[in-house]
C-alpha positions in Angstrom: 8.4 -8.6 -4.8 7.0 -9.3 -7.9 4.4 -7.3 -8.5 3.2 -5.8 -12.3 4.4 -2.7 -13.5 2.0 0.0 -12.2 1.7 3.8 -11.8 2.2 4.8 -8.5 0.3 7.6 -7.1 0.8 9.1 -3.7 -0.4 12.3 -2.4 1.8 15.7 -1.8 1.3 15.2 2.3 1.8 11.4 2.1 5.1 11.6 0.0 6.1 14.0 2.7 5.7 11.1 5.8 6.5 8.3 4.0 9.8 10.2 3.4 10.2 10.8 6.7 10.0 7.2 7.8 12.4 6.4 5.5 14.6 8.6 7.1 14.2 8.1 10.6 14.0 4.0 9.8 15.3 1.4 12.1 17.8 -1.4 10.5 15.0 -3.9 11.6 12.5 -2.5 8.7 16.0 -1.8 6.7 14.6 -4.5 4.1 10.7 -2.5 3.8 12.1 0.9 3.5 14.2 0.3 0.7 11.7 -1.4 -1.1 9.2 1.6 0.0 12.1 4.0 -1.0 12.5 2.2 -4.8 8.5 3.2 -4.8 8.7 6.1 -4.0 10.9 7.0 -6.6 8.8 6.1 -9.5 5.8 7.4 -7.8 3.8 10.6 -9.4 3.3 12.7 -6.5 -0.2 14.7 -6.7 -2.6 17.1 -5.0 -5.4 14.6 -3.1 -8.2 16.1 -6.0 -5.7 14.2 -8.9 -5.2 10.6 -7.4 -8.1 8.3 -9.3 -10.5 7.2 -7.4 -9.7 2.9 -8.0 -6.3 3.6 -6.5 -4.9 2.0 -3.2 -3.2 5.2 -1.3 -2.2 5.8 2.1 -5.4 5.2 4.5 -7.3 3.7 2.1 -9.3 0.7 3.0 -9.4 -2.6 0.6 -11.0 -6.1 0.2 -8.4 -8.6 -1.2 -8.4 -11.7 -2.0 -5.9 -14.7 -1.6 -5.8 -16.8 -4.8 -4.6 -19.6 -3.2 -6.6 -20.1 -0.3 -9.8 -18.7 -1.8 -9.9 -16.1 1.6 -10.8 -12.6 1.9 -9.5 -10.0 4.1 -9.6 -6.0 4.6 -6.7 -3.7 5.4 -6.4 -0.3 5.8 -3.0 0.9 5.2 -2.0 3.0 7.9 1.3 4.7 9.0 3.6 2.0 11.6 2.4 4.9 14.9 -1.5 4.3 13.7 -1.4 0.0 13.7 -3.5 -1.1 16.3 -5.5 2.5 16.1 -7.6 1.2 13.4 -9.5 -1.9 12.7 -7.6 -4.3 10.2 -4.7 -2.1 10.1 -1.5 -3.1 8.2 1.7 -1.3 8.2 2.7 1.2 4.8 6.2 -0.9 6.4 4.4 -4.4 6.3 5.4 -6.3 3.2 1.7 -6.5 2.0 1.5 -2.7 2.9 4.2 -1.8 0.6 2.9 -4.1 -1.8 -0.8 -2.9 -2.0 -0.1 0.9 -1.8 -0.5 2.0 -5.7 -2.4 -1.3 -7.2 -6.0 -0.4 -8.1 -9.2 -2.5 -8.7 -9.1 -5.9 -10.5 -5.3 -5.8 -10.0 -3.5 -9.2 -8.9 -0.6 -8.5 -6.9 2.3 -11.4 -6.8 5.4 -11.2 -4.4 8.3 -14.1 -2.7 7.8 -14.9 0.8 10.0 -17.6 2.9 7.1 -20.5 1.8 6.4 -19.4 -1.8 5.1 -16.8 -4.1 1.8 -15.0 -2.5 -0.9 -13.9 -4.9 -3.4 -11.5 -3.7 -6.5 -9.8 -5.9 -7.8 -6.8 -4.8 -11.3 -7.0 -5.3 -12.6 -3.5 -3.9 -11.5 -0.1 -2.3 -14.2 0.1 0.2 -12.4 3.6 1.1 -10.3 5.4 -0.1 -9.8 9.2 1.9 -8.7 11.2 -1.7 -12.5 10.4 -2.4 -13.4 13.0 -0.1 -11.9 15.7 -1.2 -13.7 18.4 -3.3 
């Protein structure tokens, strides 16, 4: 993955989970958790009140955009047990997952796949939960 160097904020209960997964991992996502796990090291982990509100976190919905084809999509980054639970769900495990959780707003994210480097904007957090909180 090539992606820009960015801040990395993740919630206190997220952290928690996403740790979890790591742990309990299967060799098939051995390639995803160790990039989720070289994340997770550099991420600041934070009450739900301190995560800015143009940040990509667990749950949060987004619009992106492919630069290359011109298309746009929405995701909502889930946990791997809650894909097919929510509408245009993507896995934290998926390598777009991984690569979308801690980008924010305007942010163009760049990473290798089998055909070719992938560039995706993300044009808008339609959601994000951390909004929520009071």
């Amino acid at each position: 993955m090539k992606n820009k160097a960015r801040y990395l904020y993740i919630t206190e209960h997220d952290a928690e989970q996403l740790e979890h997964l790591i742990k309990i991992g299967s060799t098939m996502d051995a390639a995803h958790l160790e990039t989720l796990e070289d994340e997770l090291s550099s991420a600041n982990v934070v009450s739900p009140k301190k995560i800015p509100p143009n940040i990509i976190t667990m749950n949060s919905t987004v619009l992106v955009k492919d630069m290359d084809s011109g298309e746009e999509k929405t995701y909502t980054i889930v946990f791997p047990n809650r894909v097919g639970m929510v509408e245009n769900a993507i896995s934290v495990l998926a390598p777009i997952g991984t690569a979308l959780l801690g980008y924010k707003e305007g942010d163009l994210i760049e990473w290798e796949i089998p055909a070719g480097t992938k560039r995706l904007k993300v044009l808008k957090i339609v959601y994000q939960p951390e909004r929520d909180v009071a």
